[in-house]
Residue frames relative to the residue before (quaternion, step in Angstrom):
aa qw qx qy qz dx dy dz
X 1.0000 0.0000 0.0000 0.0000 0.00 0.00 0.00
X 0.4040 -0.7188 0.5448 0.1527 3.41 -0.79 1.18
X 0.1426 -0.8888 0.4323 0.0524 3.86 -0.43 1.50
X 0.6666 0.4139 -0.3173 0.5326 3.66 1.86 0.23
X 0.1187 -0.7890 0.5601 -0.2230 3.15 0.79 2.00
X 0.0824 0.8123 -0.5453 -0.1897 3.09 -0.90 0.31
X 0.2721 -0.8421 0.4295 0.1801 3.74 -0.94 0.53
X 0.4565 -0.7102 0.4106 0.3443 3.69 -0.22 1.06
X 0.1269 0.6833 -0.6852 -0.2182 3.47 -1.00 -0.48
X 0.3350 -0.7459 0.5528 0.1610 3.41 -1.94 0.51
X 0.5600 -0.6279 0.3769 0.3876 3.21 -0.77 -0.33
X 0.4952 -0.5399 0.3245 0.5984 3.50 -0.55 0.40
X 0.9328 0.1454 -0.2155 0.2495 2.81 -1.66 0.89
X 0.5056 0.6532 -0.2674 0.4961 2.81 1.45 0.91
X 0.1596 -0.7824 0.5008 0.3339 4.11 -0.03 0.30
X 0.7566 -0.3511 0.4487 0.3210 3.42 -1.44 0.20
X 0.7647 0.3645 -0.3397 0.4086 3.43 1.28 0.45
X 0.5530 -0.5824 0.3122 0.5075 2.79 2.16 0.24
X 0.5147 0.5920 -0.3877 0.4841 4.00 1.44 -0.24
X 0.4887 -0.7310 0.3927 0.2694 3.54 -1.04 0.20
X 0.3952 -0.6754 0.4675 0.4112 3.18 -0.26 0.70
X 0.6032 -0.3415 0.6182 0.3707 3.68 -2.47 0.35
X 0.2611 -0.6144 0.6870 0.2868 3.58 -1.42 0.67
X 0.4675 -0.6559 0.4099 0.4282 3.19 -1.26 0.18
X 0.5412 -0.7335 0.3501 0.2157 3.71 -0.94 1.35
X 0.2537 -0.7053 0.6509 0.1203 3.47 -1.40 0.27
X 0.4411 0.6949 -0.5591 0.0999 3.62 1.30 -0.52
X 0.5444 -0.7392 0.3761 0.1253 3.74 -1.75 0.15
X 0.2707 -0.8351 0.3509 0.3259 3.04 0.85 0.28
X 0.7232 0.2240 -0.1455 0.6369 3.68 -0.24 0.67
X 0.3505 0.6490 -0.5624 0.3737 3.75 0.96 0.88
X 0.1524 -0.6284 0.7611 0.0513 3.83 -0.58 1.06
X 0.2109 -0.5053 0.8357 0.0416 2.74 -2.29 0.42
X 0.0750 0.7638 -0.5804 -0.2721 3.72 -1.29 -0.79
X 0.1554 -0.6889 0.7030 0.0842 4.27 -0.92 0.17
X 0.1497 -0.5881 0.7948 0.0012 3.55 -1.22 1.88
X 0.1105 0.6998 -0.6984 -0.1017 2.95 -2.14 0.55
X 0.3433 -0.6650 0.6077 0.2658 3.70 -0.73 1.06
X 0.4745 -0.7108 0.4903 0.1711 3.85 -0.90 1.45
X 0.0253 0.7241 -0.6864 0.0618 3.71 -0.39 1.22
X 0.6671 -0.5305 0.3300 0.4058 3.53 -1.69 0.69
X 0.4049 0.7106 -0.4290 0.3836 3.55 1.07 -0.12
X 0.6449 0.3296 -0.1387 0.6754 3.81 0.95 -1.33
X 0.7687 0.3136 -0.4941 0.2583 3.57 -0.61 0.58
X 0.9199 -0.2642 0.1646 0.2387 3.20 -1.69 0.73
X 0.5390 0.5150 -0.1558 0.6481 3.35 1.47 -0.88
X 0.6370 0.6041 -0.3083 0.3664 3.32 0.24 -0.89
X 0.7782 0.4050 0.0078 0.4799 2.74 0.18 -2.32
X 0.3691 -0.7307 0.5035 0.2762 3.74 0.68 -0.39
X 0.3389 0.6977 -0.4715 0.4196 3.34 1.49 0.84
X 0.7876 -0.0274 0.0899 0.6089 4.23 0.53 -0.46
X 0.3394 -0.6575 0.6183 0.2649 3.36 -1.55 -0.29
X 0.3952 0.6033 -0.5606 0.4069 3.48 0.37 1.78
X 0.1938 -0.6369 0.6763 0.3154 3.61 -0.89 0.07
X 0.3401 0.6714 -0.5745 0.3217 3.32 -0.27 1.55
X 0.3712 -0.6651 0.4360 0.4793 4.05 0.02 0.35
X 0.6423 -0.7076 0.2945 0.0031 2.84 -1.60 1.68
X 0.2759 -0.8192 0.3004 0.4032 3.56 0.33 0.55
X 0.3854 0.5954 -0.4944 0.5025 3.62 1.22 0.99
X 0.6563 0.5124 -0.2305 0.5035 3.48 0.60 -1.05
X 0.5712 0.5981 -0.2991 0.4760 3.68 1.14 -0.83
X 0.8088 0.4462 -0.0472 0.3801 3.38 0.59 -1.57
X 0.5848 0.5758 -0.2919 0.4912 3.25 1.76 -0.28
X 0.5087 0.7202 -0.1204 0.4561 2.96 1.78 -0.93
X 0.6626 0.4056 -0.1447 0.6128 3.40 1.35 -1.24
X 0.6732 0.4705 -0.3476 0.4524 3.83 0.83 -0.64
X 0.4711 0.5854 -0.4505 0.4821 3.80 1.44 -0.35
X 0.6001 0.4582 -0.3671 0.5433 3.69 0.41 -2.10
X 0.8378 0.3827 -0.3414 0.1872 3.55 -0.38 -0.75
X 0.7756 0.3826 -0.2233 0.4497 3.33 1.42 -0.40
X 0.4203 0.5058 -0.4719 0.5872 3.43 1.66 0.98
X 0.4973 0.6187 -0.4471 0.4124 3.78 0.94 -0.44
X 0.8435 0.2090 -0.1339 0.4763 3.78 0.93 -0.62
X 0.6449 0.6578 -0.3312 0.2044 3.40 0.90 -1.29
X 0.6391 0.5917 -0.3341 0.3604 3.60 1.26 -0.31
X 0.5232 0.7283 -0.1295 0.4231 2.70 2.46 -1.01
X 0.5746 0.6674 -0.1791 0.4386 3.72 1.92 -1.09
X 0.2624 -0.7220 0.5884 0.2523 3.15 -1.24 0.45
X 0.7987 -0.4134 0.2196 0.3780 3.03 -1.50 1.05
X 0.7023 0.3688 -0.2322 0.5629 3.91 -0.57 0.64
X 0.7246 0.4038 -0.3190 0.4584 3.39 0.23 -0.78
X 0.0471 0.7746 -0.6271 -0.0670 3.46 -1.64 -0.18
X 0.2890 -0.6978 0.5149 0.4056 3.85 -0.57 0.04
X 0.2596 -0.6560 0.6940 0.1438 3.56 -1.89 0.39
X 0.5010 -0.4599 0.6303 0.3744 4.08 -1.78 0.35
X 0.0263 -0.6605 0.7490 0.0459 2.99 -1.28 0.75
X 0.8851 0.0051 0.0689 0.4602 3.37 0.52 -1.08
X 0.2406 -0.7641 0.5947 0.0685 3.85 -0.86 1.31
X 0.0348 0.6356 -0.7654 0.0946 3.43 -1.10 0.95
X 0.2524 0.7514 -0.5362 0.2900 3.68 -0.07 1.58
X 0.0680 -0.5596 0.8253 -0.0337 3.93 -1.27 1.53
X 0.1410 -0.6792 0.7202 -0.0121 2.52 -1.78 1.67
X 0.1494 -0.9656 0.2093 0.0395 3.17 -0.17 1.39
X 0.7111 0.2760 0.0453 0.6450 3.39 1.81 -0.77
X 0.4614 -0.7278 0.4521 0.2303 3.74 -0.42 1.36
X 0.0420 -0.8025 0.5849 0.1099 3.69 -1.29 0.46
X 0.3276 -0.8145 0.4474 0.1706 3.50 -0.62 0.54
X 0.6146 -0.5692 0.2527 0.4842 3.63 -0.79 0.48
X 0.7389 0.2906 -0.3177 0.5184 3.49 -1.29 0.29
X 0.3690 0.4890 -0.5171 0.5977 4.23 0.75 0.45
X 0.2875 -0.6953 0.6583 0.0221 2.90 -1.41 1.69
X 0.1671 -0.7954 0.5708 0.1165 3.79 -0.59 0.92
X 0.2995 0.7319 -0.5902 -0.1620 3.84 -1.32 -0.50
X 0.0035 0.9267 -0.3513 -0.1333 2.59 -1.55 0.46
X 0.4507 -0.7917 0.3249 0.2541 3.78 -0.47 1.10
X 0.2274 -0.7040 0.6662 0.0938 3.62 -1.38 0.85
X 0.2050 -0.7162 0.6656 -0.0442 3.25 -0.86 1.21
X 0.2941 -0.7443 0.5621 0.2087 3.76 -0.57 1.35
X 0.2968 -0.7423 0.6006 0.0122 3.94 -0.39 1.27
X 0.8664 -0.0719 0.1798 0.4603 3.70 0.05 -0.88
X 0.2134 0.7250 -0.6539 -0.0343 3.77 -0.89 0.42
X 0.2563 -0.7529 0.5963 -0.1093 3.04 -0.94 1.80
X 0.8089 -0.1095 0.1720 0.5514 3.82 -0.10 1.06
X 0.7954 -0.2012 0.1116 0.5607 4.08 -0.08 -1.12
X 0.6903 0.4806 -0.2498 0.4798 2.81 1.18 -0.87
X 0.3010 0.6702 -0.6709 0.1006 2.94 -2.26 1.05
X 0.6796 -0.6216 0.3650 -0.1365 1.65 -2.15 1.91
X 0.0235 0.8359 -0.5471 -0.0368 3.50 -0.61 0.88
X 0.3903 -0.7158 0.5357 0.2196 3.47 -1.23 -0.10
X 0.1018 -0.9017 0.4202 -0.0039 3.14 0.12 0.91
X 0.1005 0.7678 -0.6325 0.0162 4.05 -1.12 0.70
X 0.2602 -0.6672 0.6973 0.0307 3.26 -1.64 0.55
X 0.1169 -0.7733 0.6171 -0.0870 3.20 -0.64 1.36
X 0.0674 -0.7153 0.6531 0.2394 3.91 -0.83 0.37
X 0.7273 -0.2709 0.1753 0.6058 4.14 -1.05 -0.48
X 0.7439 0.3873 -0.1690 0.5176 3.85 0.44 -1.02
X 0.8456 -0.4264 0.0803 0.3111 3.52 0.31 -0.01
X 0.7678 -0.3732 0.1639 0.4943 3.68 -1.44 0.08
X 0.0080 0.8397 -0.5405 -0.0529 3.95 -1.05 0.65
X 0.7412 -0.1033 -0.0325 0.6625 3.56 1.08 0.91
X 0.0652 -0.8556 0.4599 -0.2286 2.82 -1.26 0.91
X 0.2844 0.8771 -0.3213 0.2157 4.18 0.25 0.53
X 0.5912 -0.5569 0.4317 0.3924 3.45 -1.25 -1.03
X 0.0906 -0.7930 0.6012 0.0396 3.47 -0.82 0.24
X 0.1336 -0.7707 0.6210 0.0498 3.48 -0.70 1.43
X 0.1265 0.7222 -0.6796 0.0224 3.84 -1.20 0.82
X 0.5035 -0.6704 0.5126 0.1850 2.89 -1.35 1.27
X 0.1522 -0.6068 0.7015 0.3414 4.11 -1.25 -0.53
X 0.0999 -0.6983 0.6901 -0.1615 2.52 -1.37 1.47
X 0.3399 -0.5976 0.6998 0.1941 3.87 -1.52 0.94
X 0.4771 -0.6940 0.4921 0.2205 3.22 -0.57 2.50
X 0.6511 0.5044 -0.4556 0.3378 3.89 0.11 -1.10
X 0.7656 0.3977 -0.2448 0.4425 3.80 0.17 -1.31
X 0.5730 0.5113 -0.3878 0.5098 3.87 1.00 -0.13
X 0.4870 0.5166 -0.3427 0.6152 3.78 0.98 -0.76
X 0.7788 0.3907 -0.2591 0.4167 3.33 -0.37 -1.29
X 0.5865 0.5093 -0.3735 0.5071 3.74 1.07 -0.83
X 0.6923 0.5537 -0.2807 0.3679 3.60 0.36 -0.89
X 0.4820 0.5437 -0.4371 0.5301 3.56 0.89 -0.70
X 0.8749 0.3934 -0.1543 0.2365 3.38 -0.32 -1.13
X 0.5419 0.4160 -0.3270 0.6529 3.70 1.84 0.17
């Protein structure tokens, strides 16, 4: 038996690789959030370098949905922590013109380990104009920063 073991220790909240541990969640299933925006030439297709309409851009659309989605939890987070996009599943279905008020609501659907899943729609006055999924990871804000430097 080998007697000059050694044994690591971490810090709280830290693993034995020095990574932060997952807190332990509270998220809600069926937590909604929503994000309004009143279309300015700034949000349309032209703009964004996404097409050559002055219609809101289907970037500008989807950012929109990553907002709804990241009030749906963030109030829900302990301190340090935050959520990231990992994955878009998004039909954009029905033009909008400037000055058209848009919003749109995230509905937490699933949270599997880090990941979670929302359902997202966009709705102008008359009716539904895109709609989808939206994967975001949890993530400890300090060690993601710190990840980023280095890519």
């Amino acid at each position: 038996m080998d007697h000059n073991t050694t044994t690591k220790t971490s810090k709280p909240g830290t693993s034995q690789s020095g990574k932060p541990t997952m807190p332990t969640l509270s998220l809600h299933i069926g937590s909604t959030a929503q994000a309004t925006l009143e279309v300015s030439q700034k949000d349309t297709a032209i703009a964004l370098g996404s097409g050559d309409t002055p219609v809101l851009g289907t970037p500008r659309l989807i950012a929109l949905c990553e907002e709804a989605t990241f009030l749906a939890t963030q109030k829900q987070l302990k301190a340090g922590w935050t959520t990231v996009a990992l994955r878009v599943q998004f039909d954009h279905l029905a033009p909008v013109e400037v000055g058209k008020t848009v919003t749109a609501e995230a509905l937490l659907e699933k949270v599997s380990g880090r990941r979670l899943t929302f359902v997202v729609r966009v709705k102008d006055s008359a009716s539904v104009i895109g709609g989808g999924k939206i994967v975001r990871v949890l993530v400890n804000t300090q060690h993601f920063l710190e990840k980023a430097k280095t890519h």
